[in-house]
N, C-alpha and C positions, 0 to 999 in steps of 0.2 A: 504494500500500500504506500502510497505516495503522492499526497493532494493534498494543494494549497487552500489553506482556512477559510480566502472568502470564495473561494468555490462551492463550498455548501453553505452558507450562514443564511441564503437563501431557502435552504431545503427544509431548516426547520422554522422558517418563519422568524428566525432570532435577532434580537438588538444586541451591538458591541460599541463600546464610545473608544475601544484603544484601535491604532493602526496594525491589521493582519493580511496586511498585503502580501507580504513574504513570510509568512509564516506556513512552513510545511508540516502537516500532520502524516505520520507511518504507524500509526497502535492509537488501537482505541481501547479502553480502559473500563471499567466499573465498578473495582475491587482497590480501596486505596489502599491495601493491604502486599497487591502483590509487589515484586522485584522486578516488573517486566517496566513500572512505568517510569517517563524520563522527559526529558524539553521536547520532546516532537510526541507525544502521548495525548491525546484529547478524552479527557476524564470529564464523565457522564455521571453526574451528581444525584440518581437515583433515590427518590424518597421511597420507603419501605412504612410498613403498621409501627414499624419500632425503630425503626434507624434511618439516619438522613446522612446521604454521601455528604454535602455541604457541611457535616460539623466536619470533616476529615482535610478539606481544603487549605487550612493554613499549614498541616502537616507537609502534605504533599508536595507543596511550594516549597517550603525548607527543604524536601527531596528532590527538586528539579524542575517539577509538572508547570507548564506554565499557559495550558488550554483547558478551561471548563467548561460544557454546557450545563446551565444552572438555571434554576427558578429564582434565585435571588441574587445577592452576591455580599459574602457575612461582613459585618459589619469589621472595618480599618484593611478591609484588603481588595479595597476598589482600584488601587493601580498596581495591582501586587501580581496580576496578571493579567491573561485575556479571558475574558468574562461572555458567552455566549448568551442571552436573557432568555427563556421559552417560558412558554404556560406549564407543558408536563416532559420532563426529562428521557421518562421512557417513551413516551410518544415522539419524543423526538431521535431517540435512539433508534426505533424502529423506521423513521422517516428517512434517517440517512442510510440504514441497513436496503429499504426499498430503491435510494438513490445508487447506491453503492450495485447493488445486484443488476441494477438497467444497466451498466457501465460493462458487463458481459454476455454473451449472446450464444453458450455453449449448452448442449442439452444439459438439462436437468430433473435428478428422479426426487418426488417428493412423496414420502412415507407416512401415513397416519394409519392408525389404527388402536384396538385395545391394550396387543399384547403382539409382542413378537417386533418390533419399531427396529429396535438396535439391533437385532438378531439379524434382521433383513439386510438392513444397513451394513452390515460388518460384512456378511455374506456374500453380498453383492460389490460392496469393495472388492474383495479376494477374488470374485469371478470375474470381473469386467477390468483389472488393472492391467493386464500384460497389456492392453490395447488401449487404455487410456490413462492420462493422469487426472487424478481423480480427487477432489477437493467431498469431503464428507462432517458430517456433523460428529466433533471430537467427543469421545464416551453418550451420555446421554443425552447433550444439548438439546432439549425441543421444545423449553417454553415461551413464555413472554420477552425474556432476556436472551433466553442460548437459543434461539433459533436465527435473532438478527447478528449475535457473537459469531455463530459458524460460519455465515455467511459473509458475511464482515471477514473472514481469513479468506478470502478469493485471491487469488493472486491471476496473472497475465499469464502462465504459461499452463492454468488447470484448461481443461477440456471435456469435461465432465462431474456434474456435484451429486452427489447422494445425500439429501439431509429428510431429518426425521420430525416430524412436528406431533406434540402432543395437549392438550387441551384437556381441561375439568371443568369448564362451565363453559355457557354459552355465549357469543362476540367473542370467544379470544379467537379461532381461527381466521376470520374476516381479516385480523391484523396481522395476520403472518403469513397468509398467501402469497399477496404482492411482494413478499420480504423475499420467498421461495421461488413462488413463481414456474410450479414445475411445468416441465411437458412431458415428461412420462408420470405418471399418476400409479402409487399402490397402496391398495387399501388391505390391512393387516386382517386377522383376526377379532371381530367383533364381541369383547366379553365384560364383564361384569367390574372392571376397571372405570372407578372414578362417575364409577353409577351417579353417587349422590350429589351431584353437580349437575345434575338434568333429570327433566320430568320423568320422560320414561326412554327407554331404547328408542324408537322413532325420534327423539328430538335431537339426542345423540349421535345416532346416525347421518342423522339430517346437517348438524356442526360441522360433524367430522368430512363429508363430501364437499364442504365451500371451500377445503383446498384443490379442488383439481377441480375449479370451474373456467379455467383457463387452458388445462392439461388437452394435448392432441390425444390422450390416451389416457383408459381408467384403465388398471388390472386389478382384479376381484375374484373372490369366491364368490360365485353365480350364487345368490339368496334374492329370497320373493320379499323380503325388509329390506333391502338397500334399491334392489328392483325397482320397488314403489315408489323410490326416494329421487332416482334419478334423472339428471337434466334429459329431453330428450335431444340436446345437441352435443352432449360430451359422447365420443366413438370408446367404444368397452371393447376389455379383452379378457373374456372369464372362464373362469376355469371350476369342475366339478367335479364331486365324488359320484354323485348322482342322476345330475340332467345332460342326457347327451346334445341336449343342443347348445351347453357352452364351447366356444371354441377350441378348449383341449377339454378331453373327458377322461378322467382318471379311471381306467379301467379295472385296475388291483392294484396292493400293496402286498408284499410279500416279505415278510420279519424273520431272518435265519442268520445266527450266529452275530446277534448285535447291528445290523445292517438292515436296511429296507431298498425293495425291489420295487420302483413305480414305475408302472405300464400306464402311457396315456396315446393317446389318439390326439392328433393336428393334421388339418389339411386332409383325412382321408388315410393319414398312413401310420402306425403301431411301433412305437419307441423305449425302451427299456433306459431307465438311469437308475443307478445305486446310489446311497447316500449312507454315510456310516454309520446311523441314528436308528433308535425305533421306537421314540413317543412320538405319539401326533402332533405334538406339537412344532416338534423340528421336521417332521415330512410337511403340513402345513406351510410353513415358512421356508421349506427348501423349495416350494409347490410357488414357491411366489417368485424366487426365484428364476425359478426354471420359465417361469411367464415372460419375463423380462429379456431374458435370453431368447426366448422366442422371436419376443418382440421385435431385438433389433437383431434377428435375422441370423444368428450363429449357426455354425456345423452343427449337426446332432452329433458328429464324433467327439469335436468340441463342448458341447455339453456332458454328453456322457463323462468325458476326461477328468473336466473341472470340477461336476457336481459330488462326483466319487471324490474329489478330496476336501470337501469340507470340516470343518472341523469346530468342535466346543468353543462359543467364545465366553471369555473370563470377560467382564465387563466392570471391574472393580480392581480399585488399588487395595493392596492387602499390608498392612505394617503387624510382620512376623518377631520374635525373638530370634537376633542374631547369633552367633558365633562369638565367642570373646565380649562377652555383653555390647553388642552391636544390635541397632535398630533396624530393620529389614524392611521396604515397601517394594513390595514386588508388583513392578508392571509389566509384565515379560510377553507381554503378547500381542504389543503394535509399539510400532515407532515410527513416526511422524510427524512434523512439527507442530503441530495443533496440541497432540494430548500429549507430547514434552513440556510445553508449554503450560500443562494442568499439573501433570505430574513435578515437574520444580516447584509449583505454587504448593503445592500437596507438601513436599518436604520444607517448604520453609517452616508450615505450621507446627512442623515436629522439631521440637527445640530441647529435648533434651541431651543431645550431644554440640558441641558447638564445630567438629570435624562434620565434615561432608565430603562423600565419596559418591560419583554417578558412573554405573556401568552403563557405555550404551553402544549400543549395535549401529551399523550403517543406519541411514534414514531414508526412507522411501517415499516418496511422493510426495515429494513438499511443495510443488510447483516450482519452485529458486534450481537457478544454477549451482554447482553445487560451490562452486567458489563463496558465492552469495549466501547458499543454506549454512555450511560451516562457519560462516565469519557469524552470521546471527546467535548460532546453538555456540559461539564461543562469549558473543555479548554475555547469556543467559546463565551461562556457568556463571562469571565475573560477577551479575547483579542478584545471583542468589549463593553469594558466600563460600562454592562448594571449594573445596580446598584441591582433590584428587580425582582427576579422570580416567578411566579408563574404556578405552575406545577399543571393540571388537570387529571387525571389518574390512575389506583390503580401500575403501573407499575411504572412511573416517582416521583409519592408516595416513593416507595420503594427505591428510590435512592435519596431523599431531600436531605441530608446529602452531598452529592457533590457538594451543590450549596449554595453560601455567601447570605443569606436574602432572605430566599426561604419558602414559602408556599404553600402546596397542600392542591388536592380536589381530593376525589375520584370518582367525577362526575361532570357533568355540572353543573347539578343541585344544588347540593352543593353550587358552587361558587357563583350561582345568590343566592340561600339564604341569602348566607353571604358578599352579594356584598355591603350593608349598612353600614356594618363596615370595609372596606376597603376605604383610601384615593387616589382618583386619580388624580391629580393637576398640571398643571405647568410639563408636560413629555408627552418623546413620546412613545407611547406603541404599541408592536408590538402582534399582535393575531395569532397566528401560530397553526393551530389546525388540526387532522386527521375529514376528514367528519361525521364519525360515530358521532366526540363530538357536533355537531351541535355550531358549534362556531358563526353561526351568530346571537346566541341569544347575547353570548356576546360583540360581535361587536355591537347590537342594544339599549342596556344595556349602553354604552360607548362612541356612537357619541352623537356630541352634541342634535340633533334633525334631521329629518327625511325632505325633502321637495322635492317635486312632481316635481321639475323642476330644473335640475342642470346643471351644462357644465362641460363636460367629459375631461381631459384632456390626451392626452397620451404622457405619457413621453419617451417612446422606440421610435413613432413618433418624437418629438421634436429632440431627441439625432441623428436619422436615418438622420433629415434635417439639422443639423449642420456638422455631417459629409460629406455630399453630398457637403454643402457648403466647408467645410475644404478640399475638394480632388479636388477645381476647384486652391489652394492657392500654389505658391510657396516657396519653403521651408525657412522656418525661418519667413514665414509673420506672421506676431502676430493676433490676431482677437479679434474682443470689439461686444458682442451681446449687442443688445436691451432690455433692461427691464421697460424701461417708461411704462406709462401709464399703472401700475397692469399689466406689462407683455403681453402688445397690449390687454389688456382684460382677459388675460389667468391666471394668477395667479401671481404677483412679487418674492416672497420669497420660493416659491414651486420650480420655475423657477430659479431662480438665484442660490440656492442649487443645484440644478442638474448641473449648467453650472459650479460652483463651482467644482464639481466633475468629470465634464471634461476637467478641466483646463485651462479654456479658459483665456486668458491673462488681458481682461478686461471688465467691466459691463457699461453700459450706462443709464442715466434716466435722465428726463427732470427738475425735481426742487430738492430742497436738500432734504424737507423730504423724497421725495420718499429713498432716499439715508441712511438717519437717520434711516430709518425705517429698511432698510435690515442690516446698518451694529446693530443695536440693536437686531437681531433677527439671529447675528454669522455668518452672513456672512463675511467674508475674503479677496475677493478678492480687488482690485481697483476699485473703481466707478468712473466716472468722471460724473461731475452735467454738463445737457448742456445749460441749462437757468437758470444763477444762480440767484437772483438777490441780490441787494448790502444788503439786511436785511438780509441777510441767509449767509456770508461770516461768521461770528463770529462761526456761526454751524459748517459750511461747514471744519471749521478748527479746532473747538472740537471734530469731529466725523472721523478727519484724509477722508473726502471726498478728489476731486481733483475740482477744477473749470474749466470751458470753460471761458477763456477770450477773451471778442470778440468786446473791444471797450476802448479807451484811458481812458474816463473817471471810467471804472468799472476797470482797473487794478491800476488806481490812489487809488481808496476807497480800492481794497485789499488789496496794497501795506501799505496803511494809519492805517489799523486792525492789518493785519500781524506785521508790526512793532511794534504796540504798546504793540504786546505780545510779542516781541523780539523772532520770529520765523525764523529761515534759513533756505531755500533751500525749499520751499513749492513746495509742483508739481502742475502747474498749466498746460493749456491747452491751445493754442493762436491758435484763428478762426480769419481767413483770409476769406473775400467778395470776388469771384471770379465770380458774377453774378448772384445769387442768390437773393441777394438785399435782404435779410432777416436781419441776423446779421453776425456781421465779421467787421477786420480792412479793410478797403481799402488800395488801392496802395501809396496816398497820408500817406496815417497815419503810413507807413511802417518804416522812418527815424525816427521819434518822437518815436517807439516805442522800435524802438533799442539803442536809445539812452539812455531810462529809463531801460531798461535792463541790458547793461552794466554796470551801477553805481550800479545797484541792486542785492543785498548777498541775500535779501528776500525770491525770491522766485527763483525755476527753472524751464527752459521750459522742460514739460516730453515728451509734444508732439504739431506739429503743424496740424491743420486739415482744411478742408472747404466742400461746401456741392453739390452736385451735382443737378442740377434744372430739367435735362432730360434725365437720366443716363436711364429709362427704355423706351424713344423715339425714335426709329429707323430715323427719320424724322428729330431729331434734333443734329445727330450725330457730326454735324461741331461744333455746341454751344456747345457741354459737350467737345470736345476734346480741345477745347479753353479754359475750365474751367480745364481742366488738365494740359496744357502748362503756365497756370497763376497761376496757384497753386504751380508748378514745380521753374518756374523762384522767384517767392516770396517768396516762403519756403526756398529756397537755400539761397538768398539773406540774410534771418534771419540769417540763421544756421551758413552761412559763415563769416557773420560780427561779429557775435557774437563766435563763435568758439564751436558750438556747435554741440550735432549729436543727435537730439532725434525722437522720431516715428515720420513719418509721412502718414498723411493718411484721401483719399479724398470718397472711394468707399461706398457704399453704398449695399443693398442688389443686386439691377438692376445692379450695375456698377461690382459687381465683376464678373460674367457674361459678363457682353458684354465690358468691357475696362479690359481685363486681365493682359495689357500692365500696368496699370496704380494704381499696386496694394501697390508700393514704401513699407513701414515697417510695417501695419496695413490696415484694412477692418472693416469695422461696419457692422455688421450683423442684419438686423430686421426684417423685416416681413417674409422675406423665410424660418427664422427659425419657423414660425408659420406656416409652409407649405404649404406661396401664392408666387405664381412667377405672375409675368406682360406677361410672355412667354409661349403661351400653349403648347409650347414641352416640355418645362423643368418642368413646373407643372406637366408633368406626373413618374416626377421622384420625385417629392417630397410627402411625409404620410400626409394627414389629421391629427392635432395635436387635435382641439379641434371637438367636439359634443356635440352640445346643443341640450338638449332631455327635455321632459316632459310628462304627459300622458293623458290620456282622462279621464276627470272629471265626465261628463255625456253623455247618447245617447241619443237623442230625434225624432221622425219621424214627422214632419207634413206635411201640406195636401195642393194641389198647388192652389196659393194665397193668402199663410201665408210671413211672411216676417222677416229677422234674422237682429239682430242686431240695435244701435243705426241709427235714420235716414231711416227705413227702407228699406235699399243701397241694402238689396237682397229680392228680392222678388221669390218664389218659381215657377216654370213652370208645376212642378210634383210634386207627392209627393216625398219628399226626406228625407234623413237620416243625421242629423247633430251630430256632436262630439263636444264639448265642450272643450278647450285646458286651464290650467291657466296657461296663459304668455301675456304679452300685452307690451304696448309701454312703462312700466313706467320700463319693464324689458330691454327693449332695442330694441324690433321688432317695424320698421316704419311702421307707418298709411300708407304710403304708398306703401307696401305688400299687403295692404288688399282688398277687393273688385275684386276677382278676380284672382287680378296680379298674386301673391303668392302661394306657398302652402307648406307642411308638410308631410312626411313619415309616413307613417303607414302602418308595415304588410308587405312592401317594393312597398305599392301601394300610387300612388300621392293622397292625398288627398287637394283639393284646397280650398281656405281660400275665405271664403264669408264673406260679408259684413263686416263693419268697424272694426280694430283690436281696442278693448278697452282698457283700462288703465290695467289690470289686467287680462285680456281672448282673446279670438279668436274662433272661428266656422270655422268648417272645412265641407268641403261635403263626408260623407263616404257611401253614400247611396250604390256604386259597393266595398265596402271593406269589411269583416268578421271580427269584429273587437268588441271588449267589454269592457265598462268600465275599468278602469285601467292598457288597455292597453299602452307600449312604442310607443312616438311621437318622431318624429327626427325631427329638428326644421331646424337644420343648422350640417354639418356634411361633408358626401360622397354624400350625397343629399337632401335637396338641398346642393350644397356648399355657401361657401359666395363669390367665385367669380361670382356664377352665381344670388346669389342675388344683389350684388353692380351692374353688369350690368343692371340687371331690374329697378334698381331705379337711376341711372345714377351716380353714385357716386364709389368709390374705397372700395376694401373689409377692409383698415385699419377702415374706419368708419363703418363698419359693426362689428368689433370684436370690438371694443373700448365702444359702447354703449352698452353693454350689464351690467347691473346694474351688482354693488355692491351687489345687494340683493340675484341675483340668486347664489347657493352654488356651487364653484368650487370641482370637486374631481379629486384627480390627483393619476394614475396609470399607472404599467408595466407588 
């Protein structure tokens, strides 16, 4: 990219009072966060339910940026740059995304649907590259923002785009059409995805079509619902499992040895392709594939060739436990300048090593010369800190020389030869590799070790249920997430880095080390400790934590520490009893405590708090609003006597929901961020974060009146088929799951959990499942969930996520 300023300042309709005559823009921007932005960057000041790009603006300035499109412009930095004026910033980001995409004139394939978007997308990259360069939507991009971002990466020498567009409620497609603008048109799998954002199926439907109302071509599965719906001047090209008058008619499917055999009919004449998959879902989307091929006209020998080698895509960064305590994000299955671009962004957020190491393979289809490509991917190193390159490739070889502390390979192989004499220690390393280089040898080469049974976590989930939280917040409430307890179970310092990176205003945990630990591991933000207790004060104030104060005698002993290191203004935290009957001052203790206050340089109040006992009880609605009016009146009463104004704040995850009223200067956010609501409406709006998976160890058949497990609790009726699971109670699944109650995913078929769950295993019944050794078990996930486990055994899903050992290996991905 390469366009002068007032060449668009028309596009958005925008006022500017400084001279940008010569001002070139090459990176457009919307993350003040990332290392990509600099003086030729034009940052897109994005107002959000909770966050506004324009507070980030003077930052950015002292970082170089010296181009904003904005809705205002903050106050003492009117000539501090160039200042573009619009009414709405995303509409205007989208206006130049439609400016930007008129400015090339190469076919274009534009993807929506329910399910299957990226899958397509990725697939059809791999098919259609040998013969074209091909500009595609990086990882998931397809909303509001990432659909004008993908596009926006067009360069002069692509010749073909694949991007994917996705939509939850009605009018957002109308705006990203023109942005796309495809002329080949494909319409995914029609399912149950982002239901609740439309009336019924017909009006979803009916969205999802106003992208290819431009398109020379539709491809579809021939359905009498999208039928109905259609323009009668856009030309179809659909395909069936069962109407022979779509233009390919899928004749059979044939499932042998892991692989599927589709037999379809074009044109009059009967064509075989294998593909090396056998849920419907991937023959589905290889089905969509294979249309497009059609389309523009390929050898069937050609098809045949390419379809047979497709392959699993990994659609997520994954940050492993390293080798040598080293941090591990593996992207190992595309490299391209686009989602190199995500992926450095991705490791900046991870801060607990201050080394940085990037493995990366040749790069493929960047549209740049490769002179051009290499000098940019050496900018990218330099602005995101990495210390040590290594480059795998005879191409990225040939351009060492651009890069500070750089060693190549001319092959994978190579590198694992010489992996012995290479130090990996104490860093985080990022694996960036094109598929051809088989990069998971070296991811496996690199993590610390290998175990059958882990919990998944997703970080795009976690950030999707903070924001959902953040947009129920009125403006300017501050927000404090939960990170006790290892992250409710989920990870501590994985989590707390990401929330770091969304800047959330402040961290929570329940004793100081927890606290100790994250800030020794670069975390940054504010902690406050909420159980501190008095041995842990001397830490709590070496390591710049904050304390909960929530009792005469515990602000006597800080006050007693404090002093004697001659410390002023400490931020502490005063918890107020408002019925709770846990910890807190009472009403009584209210005059004694302002009295020591007043006299007190020690320490200051940062915030006052208390806790709500029935914030997610319908039934108990009078007692929590009582706990709000007592919190109100006593808080005040602090503030006012003392002359103070600091946060306050009572809500809890339940209470920000259902007391919106009562959200005063801050909210605590816990378990919702973990994607449990107490509300099965609003649980349907919140992502599953965590899945705990494992696999089948062994299959065994025996014979009815054999009997499984300790106590023989199951006795067989038939002969049945049993799976073997290693996970047991010492990992955190209750005995009481077992015998029956419970069960396990596999294959996406229930499989129920017979007799006693042991210290280390479980048996499952798979005897109606297709299923073999070393198959994936879903333990806990989408299903079963853990709210529907906590209900089976009468207990709350926090004690369902909290027990889950230390031992099982957390992996945390995007």
């Amino acid at each position: 990219m390469s366009i002068l300023l007032k060449n668009i300042i028309s596009v958005f309709s925008a006022s500017c009072t400084t001279d940008i005559n010569d001002v070139m823009i090459d990176h457009v921007s919307i993350d003040s966060r990332s290392s990509h932005n600099g003086a030729n960057t034009l940052f897109f000041s994005l107002i959000g339910p909770n966050n506004d790009g324009h507070l980030y603006i003077k930052d950015l300035i002292a970082g170089g940026v010296r181009n904003f499109v904005v809705t205002y412009i903050p106050d003492g930095l009117e000539n501090k740059a160039h200042f573009l004026v619009v009414d709405n910033t995303l509409v205007a980001l989208q206006k130049f995304a439609i400016y930007y995409r008129g400015l090339f004139h190469f076919p274009v394939i534009g993807i929506t649907g329910s399910n299957g978007k990226t899958i397509v997308k990725e697939w059809l990259n791999f098919l259609l590259s040998p013969d074209f360069n091909i500009i595609r939507s990086p990882k998931s991009f397809n909303s509001q923002v990432g659909v004008p971002l993908s596009v926006i990466g067009i360069n002069e020498m692509h010749n073909l785009g694949i991007f994917e567009v996705g939509i939850s409620t009605v009018a957002e497609m109308e705006k990203l059409e023109p942005i796309v603008k495809p002329t080949i048109g494909v319409l995914t799998n029609i399912g149950t995805s982002h239901d609740v954002g439309f009336e019924n199926t017909h009006q979803k439907i009916s969205e999802k079509l106003k992208l290819f109302k431009s398109a020379a071509v539709l491809i579809y599965k021939k359905d009498q619902k999208v039928d109905a719906l259609l323009s009668k001047n856009i030309k179809t090209f659909s395909w069936s499992f069962d109407d022979d008058t779509a233009a390919v008619f899928i004749s059979k499917t044939i499932i042998l040895n892991q692989k599927t055999t589709i037999s379809y009919r074009y044109n009059g004449k009967y064509f075989d392709i294998e593909i090396p998959f056998e849920d419907m879902a991937s023959v589905e989307n290889a089905i969509s594939c294979l249309m497009v091929l059609l389309y523009m006209n390929y050898d069937a020998a050609i098809i045949e060739t390419r379809m047979a080698m497709l392959y699993p895509v990994e659609m997520r960064l994954e940050v492993k436990n390293g080798i040598n305590n080293c941090n591990l994000i593996d992207d190992s299955y595309s490299s391209d300048f686009q989602s190199l671009k995500i992926a450095l962004d991705f490791l900046e957020s991870q801060n607990k090593f201050q080394k940085k190491t990037l493995i990366l393979s040749d790069i493929f289809q960047s549209g740049l010369t490769e002179e051009a490509l290499y000098s940019q991917v050496a900018k990218l190193v330099v602005a995101n800190h990495i210390q040590r390159v290594i480059g795998i490739g005879t191409t990225i070889s040939a351009f060492k020389d651009r890069f500070v502390n750089c060693i190549t390979y001319t092959d994978t192989a190579d590198f694992l030869a010489d992996f012995s004499n290479l130090d990996f220690s104490n860093e985080t390393i990022l694996v960036k590799g094109a598929r051809s280089f088989e990069f998971e040898e070296v991811v496996a080469v690199l993590e610390q070790k290998k175990h059958e049974t882990v919990l998944e976590i997703n970080l795009n989930a976690l950030s999707d249920n903070l924001n959902f939280f953040k947009a129920k917040l009125k403006p300017k409430v501050k927000i404090m997430v939960m990170v006790k307890a290892f992250g409710y179970g989920n990870g501590g310092l994985e989590i707390a880095s990401l929330l770091e990176h969304h800047q959330v205003d402040y961290l929570g945990v329940a004793f100081a080390d927890e606290g100790i630990s994250l800030k020794n591991d670069g975390i940054r933000l504010p902690i406050m400790v909420l159980n501190p207790e008095s041995t842990s004060f001397s830490s709590i104030i070496q390591y710049q934590l904050e304390p909960e104060i929530y009792s005469l005698r515990g602000l006597k002993n800080f006050l007693k520490i404090a002093e004697s290191k001659k410390i002023k203004n400490f931020p502490i935290h005063i918890k107020i009893d408002t019925g709770m009957h846990r910890l807190g001052f009472e009403r009584k203790d209210i005059p004694e405590l302002i009295q020591i206050l007043k006299v007190s340089h020690t320490v200051q109040v940062k915030s006052i708090l208390s806790h709500m006992a029935t914030s997610d009880d319908k039934k108990q609605y009078e007692f929590a609003k009582g706990q709000i009016r007592l919190f109100d009146e006593l808080s005040s009463q602090i503030t006012s006597e003392l002359q103070i104004n600091p946060i306050r704040h009572i809500l809890n995850t339940s209470g920000i929901s259902n007391f919106p009223e009562a959200q005063f200067n801050m909210v605590r956010l816990g378990i919702g961020i973990y994607g449990v609501s107490n509300d099965p409406q609003e649980q349907k709006f919140l992502e599953n974060v965590g899945t705990l998976k494992s696999l089948i160890s062994q299959i065994r058949t025996i014979p009815a009146g054999d009997s499984v497990g300790y106590g023989r609790r199951f006795m067989a009726e038939k002969e049945t088929k049993i799976a073997t699971i290693p996970i047991g109670y010492a990992d955190g699944i209750s005995r009481g799951w077992g015998n029956g109650v419970g069960y396990v995913t596999i294959k996406q078929h229930k499989a129920k959990i017979i007799g006693s769950v042991c210290m280390d295993m479980l048996m499952v019944d798979v005897s109606e499942i297709a299923c073999n050794e070393g198959d994936d078990v879903i333990i806990f996930g989408e299903s079963p969930t853990v709210v529907e486990i906590a209900e089976a055994l009468n207990t709350i899903p926090y004690e369902i996520l909290t027990s889950i050992s230390q031992r099982v290996k957390r992996v945390f991905y995007r």
